[in-house]
Chimera marker file (.cmm) of the C-alpha trace (Angstrom):
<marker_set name="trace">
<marker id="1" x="183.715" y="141.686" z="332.082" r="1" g="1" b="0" radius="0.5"/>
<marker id="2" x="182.044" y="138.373" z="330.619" r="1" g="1" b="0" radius="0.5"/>
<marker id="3" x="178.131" y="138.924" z="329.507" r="1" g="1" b="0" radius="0.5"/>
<marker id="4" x="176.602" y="136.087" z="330.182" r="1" g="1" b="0" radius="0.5"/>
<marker id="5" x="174.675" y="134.091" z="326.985" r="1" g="1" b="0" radius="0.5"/>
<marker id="6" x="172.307" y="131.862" z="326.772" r="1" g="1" b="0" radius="0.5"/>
<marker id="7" x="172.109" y="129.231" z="323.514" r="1" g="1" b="0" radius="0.5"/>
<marker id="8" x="168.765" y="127.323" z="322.433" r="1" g="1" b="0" radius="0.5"/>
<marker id="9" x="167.754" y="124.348" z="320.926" r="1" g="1" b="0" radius="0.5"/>
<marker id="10" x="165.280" y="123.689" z="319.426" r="1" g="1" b="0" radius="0.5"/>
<marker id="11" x="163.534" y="120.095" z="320.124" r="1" g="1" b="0" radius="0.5"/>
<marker id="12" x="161.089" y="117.694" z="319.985" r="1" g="1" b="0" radius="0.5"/>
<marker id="13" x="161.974" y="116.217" z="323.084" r="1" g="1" b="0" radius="0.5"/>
<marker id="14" x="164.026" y="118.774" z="325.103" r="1" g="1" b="0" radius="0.5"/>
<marker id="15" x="164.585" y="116.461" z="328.272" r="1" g="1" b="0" radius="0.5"/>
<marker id="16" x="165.904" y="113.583" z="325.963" r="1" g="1" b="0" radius="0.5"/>
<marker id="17" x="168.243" y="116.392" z="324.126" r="1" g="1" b="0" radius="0.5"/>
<marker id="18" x="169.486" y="118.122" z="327.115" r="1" g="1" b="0" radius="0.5"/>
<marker id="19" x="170.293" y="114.648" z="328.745" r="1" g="1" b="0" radius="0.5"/>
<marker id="20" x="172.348" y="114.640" z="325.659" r="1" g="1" b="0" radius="0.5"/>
<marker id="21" x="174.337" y="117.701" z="325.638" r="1" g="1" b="0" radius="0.5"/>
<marker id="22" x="174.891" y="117.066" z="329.728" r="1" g="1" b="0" radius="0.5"/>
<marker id="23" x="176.772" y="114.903" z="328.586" r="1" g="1" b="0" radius="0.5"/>
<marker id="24" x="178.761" y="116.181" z="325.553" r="1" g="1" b="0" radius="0.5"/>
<marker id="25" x="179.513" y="119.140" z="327.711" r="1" g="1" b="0" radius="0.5"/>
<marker id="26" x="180.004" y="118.127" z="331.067" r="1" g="1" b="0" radius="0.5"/>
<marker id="27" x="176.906" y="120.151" z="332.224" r="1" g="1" b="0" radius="0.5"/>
<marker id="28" x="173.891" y="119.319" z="334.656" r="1" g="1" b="0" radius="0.5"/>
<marker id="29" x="170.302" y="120.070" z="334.699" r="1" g="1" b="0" radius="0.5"/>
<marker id="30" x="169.103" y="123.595" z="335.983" r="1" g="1" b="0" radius="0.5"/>
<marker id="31" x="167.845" y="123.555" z="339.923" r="1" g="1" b="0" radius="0.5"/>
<marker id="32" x="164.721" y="125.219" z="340.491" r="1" g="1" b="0" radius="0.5"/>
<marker id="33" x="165.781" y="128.487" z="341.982" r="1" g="1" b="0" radius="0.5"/>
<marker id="34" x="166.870" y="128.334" z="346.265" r="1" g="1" b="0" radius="0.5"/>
<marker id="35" x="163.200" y="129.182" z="347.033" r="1" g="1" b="0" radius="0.5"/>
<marker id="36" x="162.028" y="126.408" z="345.621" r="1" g="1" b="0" radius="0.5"/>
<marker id="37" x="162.200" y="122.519" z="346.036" r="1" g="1" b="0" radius="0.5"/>
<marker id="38" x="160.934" y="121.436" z="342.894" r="1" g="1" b="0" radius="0.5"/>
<marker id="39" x="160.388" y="122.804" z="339.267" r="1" g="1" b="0" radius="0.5"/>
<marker id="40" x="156.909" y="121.594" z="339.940" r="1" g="1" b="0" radius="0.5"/>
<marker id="41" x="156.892" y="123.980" z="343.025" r="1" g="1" b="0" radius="0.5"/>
<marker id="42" x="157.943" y="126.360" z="340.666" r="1" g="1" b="0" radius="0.5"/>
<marker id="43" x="155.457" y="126.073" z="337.935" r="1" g="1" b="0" radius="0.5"/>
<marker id="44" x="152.782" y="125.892" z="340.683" r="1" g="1" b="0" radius="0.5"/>
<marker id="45" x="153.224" y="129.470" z="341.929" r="1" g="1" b="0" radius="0.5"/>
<marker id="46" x="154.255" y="131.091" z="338.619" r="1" g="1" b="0" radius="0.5"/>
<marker id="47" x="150.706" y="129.272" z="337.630" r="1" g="1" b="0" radius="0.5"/>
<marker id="48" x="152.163" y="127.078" z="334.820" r="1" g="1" b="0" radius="0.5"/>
<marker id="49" x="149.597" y="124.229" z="333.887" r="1" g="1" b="0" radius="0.5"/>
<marker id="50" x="150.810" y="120.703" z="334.031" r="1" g="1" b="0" radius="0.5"/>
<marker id="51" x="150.361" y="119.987" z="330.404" r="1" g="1" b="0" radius="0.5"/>
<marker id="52" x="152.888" y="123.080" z="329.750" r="1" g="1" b="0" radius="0.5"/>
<marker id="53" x="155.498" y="121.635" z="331.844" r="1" g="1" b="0" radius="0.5"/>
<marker id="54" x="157.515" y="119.588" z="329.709" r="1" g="1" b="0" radius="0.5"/>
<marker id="55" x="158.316" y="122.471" z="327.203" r="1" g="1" b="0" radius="0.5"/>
<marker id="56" x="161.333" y="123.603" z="328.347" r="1" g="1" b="0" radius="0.5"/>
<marker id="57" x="164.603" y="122.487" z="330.468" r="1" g="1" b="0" radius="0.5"/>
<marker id="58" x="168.214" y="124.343" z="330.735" r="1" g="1" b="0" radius="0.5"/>
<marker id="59" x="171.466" y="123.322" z="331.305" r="1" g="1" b="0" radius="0.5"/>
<marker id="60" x="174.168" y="124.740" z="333.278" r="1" g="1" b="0" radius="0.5"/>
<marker id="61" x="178.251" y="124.199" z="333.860" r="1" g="1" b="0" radius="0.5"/>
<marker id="62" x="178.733" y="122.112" z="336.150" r="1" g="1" b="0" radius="0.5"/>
<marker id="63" x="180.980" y="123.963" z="338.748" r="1" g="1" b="0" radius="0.5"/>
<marker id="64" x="182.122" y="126.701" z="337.000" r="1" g="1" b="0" radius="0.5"/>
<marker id="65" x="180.975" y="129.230" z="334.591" r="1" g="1" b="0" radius="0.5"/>
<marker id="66" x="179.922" y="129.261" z="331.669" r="1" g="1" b="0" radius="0.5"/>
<marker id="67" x="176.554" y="129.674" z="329.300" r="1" g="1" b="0" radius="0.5"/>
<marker id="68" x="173.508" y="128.685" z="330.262" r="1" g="1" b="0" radius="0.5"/>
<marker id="69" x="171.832" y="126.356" z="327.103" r="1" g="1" b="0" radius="0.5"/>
<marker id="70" x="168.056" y="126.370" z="327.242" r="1" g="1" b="0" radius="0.5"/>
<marker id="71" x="165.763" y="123.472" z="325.413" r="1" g="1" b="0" radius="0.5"/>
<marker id="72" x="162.675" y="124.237" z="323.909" r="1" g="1" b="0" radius="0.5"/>
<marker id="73" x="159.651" y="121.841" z="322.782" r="1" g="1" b="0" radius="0.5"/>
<marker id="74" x="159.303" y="123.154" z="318.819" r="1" g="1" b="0" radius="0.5"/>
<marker id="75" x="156.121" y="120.817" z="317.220" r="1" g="1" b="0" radius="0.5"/>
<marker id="76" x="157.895" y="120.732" z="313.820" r="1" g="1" b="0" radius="0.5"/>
<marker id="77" x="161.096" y="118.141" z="313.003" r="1" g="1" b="0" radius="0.5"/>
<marker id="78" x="164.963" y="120.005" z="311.613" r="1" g="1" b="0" radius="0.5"/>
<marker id="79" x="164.474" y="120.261" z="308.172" r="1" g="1" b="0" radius="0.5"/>
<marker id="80" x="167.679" y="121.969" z="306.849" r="1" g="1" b="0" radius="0.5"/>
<marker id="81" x="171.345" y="122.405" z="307.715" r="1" g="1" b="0" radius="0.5"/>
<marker id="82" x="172.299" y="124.472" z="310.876" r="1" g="1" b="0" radius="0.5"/>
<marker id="83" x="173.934" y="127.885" z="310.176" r="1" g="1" b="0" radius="0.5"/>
<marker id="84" x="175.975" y="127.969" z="313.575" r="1" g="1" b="0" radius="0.5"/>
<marker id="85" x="177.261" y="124.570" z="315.216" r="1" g="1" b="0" radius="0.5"/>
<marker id="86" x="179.121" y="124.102" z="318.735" r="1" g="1" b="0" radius="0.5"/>
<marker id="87" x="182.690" y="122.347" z="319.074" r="1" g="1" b="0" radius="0.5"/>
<marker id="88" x="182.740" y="120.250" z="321.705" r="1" g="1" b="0" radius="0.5"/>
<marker id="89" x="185.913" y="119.587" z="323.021" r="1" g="1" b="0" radius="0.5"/>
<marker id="90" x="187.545" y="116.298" z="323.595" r="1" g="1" b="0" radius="0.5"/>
<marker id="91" x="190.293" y="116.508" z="325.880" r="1" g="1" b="0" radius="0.5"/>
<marker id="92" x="192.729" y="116.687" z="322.821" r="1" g="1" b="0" radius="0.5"/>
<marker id="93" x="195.437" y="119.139" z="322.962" r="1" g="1" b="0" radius="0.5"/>
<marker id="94" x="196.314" y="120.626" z="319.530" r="1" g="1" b="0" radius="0.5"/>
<marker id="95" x="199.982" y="120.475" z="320.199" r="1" g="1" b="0" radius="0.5"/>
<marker id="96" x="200.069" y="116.240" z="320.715" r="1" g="1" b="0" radius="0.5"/>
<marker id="97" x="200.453" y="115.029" z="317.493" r="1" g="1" b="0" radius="0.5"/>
<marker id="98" x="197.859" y="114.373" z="315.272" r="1" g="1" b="0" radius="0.5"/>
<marker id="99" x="197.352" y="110.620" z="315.448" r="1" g="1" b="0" radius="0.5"/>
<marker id="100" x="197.235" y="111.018" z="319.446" r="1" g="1" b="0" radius="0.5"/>
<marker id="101" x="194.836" y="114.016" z="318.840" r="1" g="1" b="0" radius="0.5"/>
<marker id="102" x="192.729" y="111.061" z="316.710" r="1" g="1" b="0" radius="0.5"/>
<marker id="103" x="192.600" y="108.767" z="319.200" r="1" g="1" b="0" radius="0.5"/>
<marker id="104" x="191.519" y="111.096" z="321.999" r="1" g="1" b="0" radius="0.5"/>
<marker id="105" x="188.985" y="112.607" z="319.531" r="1" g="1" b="0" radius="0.5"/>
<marker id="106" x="187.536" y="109.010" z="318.847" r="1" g="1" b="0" radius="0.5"/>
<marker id="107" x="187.338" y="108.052" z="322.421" r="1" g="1" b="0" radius="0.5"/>
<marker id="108" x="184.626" y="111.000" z="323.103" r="1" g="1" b="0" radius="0.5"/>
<marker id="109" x="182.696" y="110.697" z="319.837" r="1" g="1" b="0" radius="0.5"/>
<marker id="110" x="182.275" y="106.930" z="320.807" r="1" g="1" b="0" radius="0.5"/>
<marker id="111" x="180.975" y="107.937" z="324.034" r="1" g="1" b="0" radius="0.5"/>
<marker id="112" x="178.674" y="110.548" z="322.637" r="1" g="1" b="0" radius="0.5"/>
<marker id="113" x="177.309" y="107.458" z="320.103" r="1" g="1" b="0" radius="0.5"/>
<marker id="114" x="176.627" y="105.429" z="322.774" r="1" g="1" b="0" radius="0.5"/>
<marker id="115" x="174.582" y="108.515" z="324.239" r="1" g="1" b="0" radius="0.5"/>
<marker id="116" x="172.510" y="108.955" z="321.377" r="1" g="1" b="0" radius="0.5"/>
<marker id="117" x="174.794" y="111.102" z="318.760" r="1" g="1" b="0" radius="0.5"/>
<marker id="118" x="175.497" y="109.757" z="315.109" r="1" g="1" b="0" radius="0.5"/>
<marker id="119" x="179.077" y="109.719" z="313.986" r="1" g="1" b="0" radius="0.5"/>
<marker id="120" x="180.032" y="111.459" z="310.819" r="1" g="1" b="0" radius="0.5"/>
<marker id="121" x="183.556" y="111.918" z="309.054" r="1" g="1" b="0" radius="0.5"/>
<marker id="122" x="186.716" y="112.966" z="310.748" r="1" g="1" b="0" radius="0.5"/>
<marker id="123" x="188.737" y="116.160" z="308.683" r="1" g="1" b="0" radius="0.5"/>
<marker id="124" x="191.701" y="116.940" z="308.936" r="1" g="1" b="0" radius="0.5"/>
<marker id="125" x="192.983" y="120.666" z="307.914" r="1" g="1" b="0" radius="0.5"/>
<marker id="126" x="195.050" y="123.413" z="309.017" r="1" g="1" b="0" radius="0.5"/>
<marker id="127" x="196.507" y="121.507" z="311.850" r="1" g="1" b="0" radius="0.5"/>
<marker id="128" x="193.027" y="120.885" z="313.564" r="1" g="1" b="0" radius="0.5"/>
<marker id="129" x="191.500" y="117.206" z="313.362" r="1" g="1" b="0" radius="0.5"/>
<marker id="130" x="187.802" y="116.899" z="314.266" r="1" g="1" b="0" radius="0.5"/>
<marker id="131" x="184.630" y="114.551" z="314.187" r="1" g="1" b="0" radius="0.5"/>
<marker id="132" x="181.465" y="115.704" z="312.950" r="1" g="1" b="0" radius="0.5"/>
<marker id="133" x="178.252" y="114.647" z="314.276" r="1" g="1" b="0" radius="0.5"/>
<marker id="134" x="174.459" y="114.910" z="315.053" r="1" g="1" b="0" radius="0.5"/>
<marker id="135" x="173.099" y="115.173" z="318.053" r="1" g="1" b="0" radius="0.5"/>
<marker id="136" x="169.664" y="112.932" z="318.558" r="1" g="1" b="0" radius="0.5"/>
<marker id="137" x="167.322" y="115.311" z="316.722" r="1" g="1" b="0" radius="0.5"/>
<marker id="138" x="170.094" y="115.523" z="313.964" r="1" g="1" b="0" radius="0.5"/>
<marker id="139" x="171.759" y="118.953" z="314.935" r="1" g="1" b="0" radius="0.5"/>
<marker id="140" x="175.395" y="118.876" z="313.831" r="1" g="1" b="0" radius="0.5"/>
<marker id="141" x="177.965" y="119.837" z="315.894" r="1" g="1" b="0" radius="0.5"/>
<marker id="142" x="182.228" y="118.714" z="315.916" r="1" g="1" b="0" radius="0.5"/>
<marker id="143" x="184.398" y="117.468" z="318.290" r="1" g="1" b="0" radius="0.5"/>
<marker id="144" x="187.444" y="118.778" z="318.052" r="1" g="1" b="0" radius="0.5"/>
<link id1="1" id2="2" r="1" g="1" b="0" radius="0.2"/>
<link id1="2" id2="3" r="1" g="1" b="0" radius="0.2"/>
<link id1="3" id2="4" r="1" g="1" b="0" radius="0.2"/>
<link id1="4" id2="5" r="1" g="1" b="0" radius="0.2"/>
<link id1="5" id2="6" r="1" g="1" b="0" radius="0.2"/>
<link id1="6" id2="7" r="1" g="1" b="0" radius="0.2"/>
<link id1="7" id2="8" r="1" g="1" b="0" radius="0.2"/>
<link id1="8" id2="9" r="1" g="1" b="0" radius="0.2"/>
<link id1="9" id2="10" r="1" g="1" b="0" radius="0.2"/>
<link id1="10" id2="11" r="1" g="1" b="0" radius="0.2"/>
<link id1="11" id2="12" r="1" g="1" b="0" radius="0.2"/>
<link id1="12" id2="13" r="1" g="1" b="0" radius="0.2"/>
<link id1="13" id2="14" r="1" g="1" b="0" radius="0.2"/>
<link id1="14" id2="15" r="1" g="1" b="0" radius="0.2"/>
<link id1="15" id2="16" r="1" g="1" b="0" radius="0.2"/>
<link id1="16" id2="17" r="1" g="1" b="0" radius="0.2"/>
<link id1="17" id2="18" r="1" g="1" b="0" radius="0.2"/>
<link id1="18" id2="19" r="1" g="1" b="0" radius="0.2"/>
<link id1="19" id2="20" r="1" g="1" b="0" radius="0.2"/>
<link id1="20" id2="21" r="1" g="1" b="0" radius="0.2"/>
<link id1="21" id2="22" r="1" g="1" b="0" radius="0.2"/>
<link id1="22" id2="23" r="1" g="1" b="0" radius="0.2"/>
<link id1="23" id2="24" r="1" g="1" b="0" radius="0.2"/>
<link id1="24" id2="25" r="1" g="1" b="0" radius="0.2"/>
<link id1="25" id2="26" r="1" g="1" b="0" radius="0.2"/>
<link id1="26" id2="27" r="1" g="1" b="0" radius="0.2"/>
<link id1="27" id2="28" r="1" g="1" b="0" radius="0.2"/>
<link id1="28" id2="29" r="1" g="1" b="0" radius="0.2"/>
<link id1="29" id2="30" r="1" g="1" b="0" radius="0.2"/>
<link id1="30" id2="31" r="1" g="1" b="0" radius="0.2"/>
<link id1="31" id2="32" r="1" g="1" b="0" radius="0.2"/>
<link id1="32" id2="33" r="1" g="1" b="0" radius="0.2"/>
<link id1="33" id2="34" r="1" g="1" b="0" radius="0.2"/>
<link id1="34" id2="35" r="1" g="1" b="0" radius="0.2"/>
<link id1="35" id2="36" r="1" g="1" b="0" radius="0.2"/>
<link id1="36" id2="37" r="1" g="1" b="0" radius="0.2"/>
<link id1="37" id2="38" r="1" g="1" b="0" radius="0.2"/>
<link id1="38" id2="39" r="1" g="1" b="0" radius="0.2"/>
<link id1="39" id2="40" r="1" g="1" b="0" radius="0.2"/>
<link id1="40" id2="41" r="1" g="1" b="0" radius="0.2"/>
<link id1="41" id2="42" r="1" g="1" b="0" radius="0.2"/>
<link id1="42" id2="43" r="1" g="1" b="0" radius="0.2"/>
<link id1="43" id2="44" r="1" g="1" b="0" radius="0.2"/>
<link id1="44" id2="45" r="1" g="1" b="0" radius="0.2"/>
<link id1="45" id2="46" r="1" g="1" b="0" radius="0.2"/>
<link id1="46" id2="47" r="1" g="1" b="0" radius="0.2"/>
<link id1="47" id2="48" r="1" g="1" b="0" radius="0.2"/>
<link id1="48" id2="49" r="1" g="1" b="0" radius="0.2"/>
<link id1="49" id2="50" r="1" g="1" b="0" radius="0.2"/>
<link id1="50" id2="51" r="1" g="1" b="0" radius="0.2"/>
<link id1="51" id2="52" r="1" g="1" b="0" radius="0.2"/>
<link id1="52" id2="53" r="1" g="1" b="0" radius="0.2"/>
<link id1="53" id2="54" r="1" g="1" b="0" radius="0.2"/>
<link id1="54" id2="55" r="1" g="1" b="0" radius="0.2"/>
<link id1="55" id2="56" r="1" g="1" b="0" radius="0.2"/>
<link id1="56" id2="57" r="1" g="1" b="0" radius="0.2"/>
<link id1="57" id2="58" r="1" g="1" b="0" radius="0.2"/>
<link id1="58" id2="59" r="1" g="1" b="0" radius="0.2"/>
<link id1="59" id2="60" r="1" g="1" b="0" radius="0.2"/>
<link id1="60" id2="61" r="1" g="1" b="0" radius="0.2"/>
<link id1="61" id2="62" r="1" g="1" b="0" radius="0.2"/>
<link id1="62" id2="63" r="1" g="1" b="0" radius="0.2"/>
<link id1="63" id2="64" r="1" g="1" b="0" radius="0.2"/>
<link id1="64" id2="65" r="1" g="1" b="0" radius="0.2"/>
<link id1="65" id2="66" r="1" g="1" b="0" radius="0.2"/>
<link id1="66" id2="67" r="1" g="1" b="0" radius="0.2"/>
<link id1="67" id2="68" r="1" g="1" b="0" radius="0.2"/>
<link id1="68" id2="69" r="1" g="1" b="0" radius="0.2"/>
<link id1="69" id2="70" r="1" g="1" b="0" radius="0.2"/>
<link id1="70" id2="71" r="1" g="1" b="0" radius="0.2"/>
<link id1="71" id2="72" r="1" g="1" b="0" radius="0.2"/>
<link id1="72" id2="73" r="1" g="1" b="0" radius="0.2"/>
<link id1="73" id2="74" r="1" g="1" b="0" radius="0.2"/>
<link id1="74" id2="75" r="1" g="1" b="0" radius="0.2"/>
<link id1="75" id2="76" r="1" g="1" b="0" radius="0.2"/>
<link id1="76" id2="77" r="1" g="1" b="0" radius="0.2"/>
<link id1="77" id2="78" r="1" g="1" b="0" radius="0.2"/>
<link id1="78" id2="79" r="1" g="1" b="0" radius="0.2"/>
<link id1="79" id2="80" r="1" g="1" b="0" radius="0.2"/>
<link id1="80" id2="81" r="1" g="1" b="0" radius="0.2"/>
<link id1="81" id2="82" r="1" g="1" b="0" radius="0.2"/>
<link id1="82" id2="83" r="1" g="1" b="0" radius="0.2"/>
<link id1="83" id2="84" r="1" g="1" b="0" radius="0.2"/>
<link id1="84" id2="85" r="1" g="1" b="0" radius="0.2"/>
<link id1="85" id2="86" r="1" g="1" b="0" radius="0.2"/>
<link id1="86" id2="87" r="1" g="1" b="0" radius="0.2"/>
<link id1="87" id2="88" r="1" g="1" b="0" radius="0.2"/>
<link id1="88" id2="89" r="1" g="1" b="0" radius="0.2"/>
<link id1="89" id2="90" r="1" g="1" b="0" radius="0.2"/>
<link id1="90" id2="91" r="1" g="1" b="0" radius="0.2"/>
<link id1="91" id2="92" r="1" g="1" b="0" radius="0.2"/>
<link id1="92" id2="93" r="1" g="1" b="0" radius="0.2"/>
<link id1="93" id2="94" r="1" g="1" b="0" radius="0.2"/>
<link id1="94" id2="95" r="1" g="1" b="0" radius="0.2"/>
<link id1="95" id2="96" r="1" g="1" b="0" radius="0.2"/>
<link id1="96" id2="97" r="1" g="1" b="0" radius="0.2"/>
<link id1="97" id2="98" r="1" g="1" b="0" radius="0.2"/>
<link id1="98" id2="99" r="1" g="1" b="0" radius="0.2"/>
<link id1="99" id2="100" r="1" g="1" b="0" radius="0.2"/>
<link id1="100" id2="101" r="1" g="1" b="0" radius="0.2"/>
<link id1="101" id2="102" r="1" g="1" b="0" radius="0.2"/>
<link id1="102" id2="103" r="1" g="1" b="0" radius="0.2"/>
<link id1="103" id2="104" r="1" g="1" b="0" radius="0.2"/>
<link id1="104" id2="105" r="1" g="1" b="0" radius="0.2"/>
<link id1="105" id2="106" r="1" g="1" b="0" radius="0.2"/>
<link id1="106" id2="107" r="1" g="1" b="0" radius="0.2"/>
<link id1="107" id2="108" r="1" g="1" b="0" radius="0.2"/>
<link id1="108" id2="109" r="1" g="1" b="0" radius="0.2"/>
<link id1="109" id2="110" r="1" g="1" b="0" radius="0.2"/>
<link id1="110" id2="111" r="1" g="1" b="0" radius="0.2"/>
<link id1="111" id2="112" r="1" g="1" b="0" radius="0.2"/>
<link id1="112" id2="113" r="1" g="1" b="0" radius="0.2"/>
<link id1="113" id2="114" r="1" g="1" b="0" radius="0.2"/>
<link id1="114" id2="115" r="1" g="1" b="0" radius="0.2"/>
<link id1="115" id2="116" r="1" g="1" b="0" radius="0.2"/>
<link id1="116" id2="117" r="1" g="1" b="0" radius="0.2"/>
<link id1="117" id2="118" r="1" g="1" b="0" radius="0.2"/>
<link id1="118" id2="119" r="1" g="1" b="0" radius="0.2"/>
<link id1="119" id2="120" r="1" g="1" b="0" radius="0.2"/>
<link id1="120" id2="121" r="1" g="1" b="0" radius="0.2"/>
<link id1="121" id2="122" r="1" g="1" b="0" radius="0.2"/>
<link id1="122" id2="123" r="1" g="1" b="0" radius="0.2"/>
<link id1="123" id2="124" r="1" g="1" b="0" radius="0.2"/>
<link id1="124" id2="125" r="1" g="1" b="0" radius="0.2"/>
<link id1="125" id2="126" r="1" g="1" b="0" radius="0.2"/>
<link id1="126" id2="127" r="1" g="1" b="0" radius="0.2"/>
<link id1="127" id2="128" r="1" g="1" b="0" radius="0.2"/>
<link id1="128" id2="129" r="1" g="1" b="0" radius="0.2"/>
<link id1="129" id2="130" r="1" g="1" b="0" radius="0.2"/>
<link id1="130" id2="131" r="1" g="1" b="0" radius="0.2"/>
<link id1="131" id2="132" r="1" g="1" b="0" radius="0.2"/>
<link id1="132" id2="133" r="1" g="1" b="0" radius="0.2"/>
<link id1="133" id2="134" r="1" g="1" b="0" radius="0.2"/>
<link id1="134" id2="135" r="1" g="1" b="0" radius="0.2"/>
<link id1="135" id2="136" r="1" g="1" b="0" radius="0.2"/>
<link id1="136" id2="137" r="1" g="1" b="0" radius="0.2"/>
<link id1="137" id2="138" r="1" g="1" b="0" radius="0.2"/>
<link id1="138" id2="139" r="1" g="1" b="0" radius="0.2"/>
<link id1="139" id2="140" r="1" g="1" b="0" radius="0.2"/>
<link id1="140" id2="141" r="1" g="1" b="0" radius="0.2"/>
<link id1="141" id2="142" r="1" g="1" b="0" radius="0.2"/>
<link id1="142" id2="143" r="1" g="1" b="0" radius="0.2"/>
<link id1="143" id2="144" r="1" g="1" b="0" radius="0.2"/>
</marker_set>
């Protein structure tokens, strides 16, 4: 059986990071649960002040399962390296060759750029090839 996880970010600005790591992932914004039309509906009856509202916002798979990845509104900027990182895949399969693998690898991390990310160096080792990046609030992750 699969136990479900849930990963967190930090942020400054979780809607602006989650909107993000939709993206990098292929994941959508949480719906407020079936009771409920709106978060705002929501926060009303759980008694959540408007001011409060904006502090946190999860992602989900989109169509399949997976980990839910919760935002939260931190007041203080990243100041060091992280310990743990996600790979975010590309589409590349590790069998094509390696200059195919490249080119597939390139395609996404220009698409995350134009979403907000910041390109680093591409490695190559033990038959892998991968990107590094940063994510908006500088949070480095790979694509692989």
């Amino acid at each position: 059986m699969h136990e479900q996880f849930q990963v967190v970010f930090d942020a400054n600005d979780p809607q602006r990071l989650a909107a993000f790591w939709a993206k990098a992932l292929n994941y959508e914004f949480q719906l407020p649960p079936p009771e409920f039309e709106s978060w705002d509906e929501f926060a009303d009856k759980m008694g959540i002040p408007p001011e409060d509202r904006d502090k946190m916002v999860a992602l989900v798979p989109k169509g399949k399962t997976g980990n839910r990845i919760l935002f939260q509104k931190v007041p203080e900027p990243k100041t060091a390296k992280n310990r743990v990182h996600i790979d975010v895949p590309s589409g590349a399969d590790r069998n094509t060759p390696k200059l195919e693998q490249l080119g597939i690898i390139e395609s996404k991390v220009a698409e995350l750029v134009e979403a907000g990310g910041t390109a680093g160096q591409s490695h190559s080792e033990f038959g892998a090839v991968w990107t590094v990046m940063e994510d908006p609030e500088g949070n480095t992750f790979c694509v692989v």
